[in-house]
C-alpha positions in Angstrom: -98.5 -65.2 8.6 -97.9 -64.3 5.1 -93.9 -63.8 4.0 -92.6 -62.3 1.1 -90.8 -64.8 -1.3 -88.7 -64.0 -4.2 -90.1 -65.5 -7.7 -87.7 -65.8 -10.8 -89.1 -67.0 -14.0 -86.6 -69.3 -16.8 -83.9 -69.6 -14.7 -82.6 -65.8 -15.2 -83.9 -62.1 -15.0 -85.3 -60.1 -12.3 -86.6 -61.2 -9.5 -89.8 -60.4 -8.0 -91.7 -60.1 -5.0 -94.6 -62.4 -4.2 -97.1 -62.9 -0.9 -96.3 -66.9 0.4 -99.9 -66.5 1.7 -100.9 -69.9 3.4 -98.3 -71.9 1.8 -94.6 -73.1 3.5 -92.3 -72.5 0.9 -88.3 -73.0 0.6 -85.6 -72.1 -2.2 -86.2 -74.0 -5.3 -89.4 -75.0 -4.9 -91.5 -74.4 -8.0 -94.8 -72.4 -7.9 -97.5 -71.9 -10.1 -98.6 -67.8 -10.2 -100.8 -65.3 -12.0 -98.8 -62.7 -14.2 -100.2 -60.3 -16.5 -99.0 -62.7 -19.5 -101.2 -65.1 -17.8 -100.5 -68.2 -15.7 -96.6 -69.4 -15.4 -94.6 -71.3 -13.6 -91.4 -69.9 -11.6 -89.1 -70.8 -9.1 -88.3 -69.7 -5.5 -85.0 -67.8 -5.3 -84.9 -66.4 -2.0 -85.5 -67.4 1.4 -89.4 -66.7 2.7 -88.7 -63.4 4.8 -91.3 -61.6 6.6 -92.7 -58.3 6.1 -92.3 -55.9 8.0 -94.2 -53.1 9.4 -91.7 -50.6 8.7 -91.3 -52.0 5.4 -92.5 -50.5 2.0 -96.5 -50.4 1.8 -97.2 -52.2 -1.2 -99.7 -54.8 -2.9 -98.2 -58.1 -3.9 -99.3 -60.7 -5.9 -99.5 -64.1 -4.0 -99.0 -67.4 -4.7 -101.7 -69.1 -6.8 -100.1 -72.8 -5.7 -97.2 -75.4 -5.9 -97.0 -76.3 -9.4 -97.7 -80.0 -9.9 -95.1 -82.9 -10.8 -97.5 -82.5 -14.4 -97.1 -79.2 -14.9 -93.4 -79.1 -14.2 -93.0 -82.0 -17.4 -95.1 -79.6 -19.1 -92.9 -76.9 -18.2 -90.4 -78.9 -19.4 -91.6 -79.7 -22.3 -92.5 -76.2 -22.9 -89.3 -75.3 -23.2 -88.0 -77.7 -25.2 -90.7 -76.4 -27.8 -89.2 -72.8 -27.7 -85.7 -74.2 -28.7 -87.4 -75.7 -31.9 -88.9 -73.0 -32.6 -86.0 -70.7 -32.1 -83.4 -73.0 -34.0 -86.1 -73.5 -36.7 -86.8 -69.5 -37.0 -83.5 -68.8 -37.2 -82.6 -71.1 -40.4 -85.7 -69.0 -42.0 -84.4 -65.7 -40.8 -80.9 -66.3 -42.3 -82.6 -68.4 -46.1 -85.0 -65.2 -46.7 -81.9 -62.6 -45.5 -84.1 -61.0 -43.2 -82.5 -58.0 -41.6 -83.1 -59.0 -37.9 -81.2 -60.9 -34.7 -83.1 -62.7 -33.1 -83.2 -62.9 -29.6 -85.5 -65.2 -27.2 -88.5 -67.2 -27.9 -91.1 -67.6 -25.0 -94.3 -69.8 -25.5 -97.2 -69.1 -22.9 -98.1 -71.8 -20.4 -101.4 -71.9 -21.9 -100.5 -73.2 -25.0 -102.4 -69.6 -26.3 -99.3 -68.5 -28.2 -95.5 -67.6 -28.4 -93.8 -64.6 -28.6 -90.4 -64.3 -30.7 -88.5 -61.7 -29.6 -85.9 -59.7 -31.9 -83.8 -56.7 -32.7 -83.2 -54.8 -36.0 -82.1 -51.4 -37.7 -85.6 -50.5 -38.6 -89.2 -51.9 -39.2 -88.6 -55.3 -40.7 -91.2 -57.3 -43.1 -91.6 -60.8 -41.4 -95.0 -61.4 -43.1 -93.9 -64.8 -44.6 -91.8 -66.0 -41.9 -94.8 -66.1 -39.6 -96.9 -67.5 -41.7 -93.9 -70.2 -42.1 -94.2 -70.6 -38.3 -97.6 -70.8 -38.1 -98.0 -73.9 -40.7 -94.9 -75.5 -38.8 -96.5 -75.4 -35.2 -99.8 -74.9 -35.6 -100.1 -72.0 -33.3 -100.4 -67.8 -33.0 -96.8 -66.3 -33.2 -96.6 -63.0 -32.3 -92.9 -61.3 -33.2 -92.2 -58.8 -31.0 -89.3 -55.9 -31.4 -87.5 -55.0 -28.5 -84.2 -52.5 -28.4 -80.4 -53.1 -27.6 -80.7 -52.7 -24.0 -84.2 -55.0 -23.4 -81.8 -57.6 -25.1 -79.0 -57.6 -22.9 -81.7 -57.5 -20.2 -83.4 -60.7 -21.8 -79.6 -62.3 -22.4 -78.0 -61.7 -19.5 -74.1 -61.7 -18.8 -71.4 -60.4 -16.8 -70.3 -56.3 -16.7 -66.9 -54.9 -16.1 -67.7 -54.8 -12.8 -67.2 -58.2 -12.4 -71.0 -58.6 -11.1 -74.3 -59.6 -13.5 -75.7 -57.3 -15.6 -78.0 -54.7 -13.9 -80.4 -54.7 -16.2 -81.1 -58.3 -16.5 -80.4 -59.3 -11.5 -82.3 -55.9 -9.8 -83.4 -52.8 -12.4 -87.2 -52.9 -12.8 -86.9 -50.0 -15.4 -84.4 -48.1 -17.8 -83.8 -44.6 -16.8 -82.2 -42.1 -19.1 -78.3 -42.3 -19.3 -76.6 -39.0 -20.7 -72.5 -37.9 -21.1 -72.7 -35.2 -18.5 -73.0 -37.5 -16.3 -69.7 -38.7 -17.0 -68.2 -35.7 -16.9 -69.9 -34.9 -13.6 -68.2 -37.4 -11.7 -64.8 -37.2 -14.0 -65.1 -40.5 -15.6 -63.2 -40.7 -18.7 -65.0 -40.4 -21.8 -63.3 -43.4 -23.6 -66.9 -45.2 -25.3 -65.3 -48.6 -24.2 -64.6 -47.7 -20.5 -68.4 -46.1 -20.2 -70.5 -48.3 -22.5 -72.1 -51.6 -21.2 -72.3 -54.9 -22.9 -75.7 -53.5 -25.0 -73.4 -50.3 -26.4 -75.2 -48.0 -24.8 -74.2 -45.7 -21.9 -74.0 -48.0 -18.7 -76.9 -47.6 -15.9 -74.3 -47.0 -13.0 -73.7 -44.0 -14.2 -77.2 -42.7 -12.9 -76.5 -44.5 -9.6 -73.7 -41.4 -7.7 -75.1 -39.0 -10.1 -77.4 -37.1 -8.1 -74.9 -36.8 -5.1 -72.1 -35.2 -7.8 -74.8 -32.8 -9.1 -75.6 -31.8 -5.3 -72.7 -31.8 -4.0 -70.6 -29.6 -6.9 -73.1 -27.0 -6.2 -71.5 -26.3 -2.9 -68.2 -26.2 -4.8 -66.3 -23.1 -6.7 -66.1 -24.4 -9.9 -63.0 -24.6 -12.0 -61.8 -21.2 -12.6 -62.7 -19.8 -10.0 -61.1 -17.1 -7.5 -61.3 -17.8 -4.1 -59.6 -16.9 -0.8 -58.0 -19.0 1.5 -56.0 -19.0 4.6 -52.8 -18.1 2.3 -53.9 -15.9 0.1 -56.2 -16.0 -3.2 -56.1 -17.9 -5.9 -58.0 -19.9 -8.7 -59.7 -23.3 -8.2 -57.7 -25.9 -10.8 -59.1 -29.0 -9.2 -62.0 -30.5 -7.9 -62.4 -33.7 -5.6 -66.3 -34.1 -5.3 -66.7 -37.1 -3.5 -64.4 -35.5 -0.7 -65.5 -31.7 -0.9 -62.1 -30.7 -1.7 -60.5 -28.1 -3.9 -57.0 -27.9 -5.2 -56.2 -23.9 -5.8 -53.3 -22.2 -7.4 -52.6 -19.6 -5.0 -51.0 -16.3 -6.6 -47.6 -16.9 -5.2 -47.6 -20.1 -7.5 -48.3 -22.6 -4.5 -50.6 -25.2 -5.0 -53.2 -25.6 -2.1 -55.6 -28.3 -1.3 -58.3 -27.1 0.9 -61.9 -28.5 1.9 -64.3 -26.3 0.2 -66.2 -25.5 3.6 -62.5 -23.7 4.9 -62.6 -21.0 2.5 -62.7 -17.6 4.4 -65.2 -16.4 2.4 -68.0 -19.2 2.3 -69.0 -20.2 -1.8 -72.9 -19.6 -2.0 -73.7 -20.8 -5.3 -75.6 -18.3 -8.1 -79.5 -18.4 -7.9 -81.1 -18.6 -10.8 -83.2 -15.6 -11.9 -87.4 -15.7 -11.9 -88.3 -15.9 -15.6 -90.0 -12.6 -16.1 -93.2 -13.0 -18.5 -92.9 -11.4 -21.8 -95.1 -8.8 -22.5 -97.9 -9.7 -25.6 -97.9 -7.1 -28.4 -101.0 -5.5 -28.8 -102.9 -5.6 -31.8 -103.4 -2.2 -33.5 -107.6 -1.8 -33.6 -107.1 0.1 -36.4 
């Protein structure tokens, strides 16, 4: 029976999913698979579990086979190569005061090329450092531009949290970070406490985020008159996460009440159809 076997490539980054197929594998065994970069070799990171039928219905890749005591030296040596070339691009980088930071080098299994991966301002002019790398190792080099948070996905590290990066142990994609989330769930808006290690806007914020949005719907908002048990009064606070609402009652008592106790029930304003706007007609005359 086929079992689902956790692959990560270099040592760090994601994790992925591949089919065992036929072969018995255990944690830390080295494999040789089929990637869309080509052929490469990574190492098993998680126990073989086995699918099941309740699980997600989706198309692995399997195993291709064990990667040989050969191909590991090569590996090996592979690697070695990539800190030559990344020690040797840098001194280049820094004698022709290129404007760029580099980042990773990766050379393909094959031997068919390796990739240098970098960060800058704006669009950068390495025309004579690759052809400085290409008469050094005698190879295609293919620089590659990648953004702030791609690097720290590529790096790696430790967040605030305590816990790796997101980006670089379970996110398969970046999605879309904005302030008002934030503010939504009352984080304060200090750049250091909200900002990961790439400076932009931390991922976790788009983790609770669609729970606050839902969830204040059902809530007066700030400002708000309401009546309660003791009398009316005006929403001043707002506890999300516990449905609550904090109201200044007109007597000058402060009142904290679960939103779904109000005597009359908050239904939250519906948004009016867009009516289509009526096209000028042109004068035939």
């Amino acid at each position: 029976m086929s079992k689902i076997v956790g692959i990560q490539f270099r040592n760090r980054g994601n994790v992925y999913d591949f089919a065992s197929g036929h072969f018995v594998l255990k944690k830390g065994d080295k494999v040789m698979v089929v990637t869309e970069e080509g052929p490469a070799i990574g190492c098993v990171s998680t126990e073989p579990q086995i699918k099941t039928e309740d699980g997600p219905d989706r198309k692995l890749k399997k195993i291709f086979r064990l990667a040989t005591k050969e191909e590991v030296e090569r590996y090996d040596k592979c690697c070695q190569l990539e800190e030559k070339v990344f020690n040797y691009c840098y001194h280049k980088v820094r004698e022709k005061s290129i404007p760029m930071s580099l980042v990773s080098v990766e050379r393909r299994f094959d031997g068919s090329k390796i990739v240098i991966f970098f960060t800058a301002d704006g669009r950068v002019d390495f025309r004579e450092l690759v052809k400085d790398l290409v008469g050094q190792f005698r190879t295609k080099i293919e620089m590659r531009q990648i953004g702030v948070r791609h690097q720290a996905k590529m790096v790696g590290g430790i967040g605030v949290c305590g816990k790796s990066l997101c980006c670089s142990s379970h996110l398969k994609a970046f999605a879309p970070v904005t302030i008002k989330m934030a503010k939504m769930q009352n984080i304060s808006l200090n750049p250091s406490k909200i900002s990961g290690m790439c400076g932009r806007l931390m991922c976790c914020l788009t983790y609770e985020y669609e729970y606050y949005d839902k969830t204040s719907r059902k809530i007066p908002k700030i400002g708000q008159r309401v009546k309660t048990q003791k009398g009316e009064g005006k929403v001043i606070r707002r506890n999300i996460l516990k449905e609550e609402i904090t109201v200044l009652l007109d007597s000058g008592e402060e009142m904290e009440t679960p939103a779904s106790a109000l005597e009359t029930q908050y239904r939250p304003p519906t948004e009016r159809p867009k009516t289509p706007k009526k096209k000028k007609r042109r004068s035939t005359r």
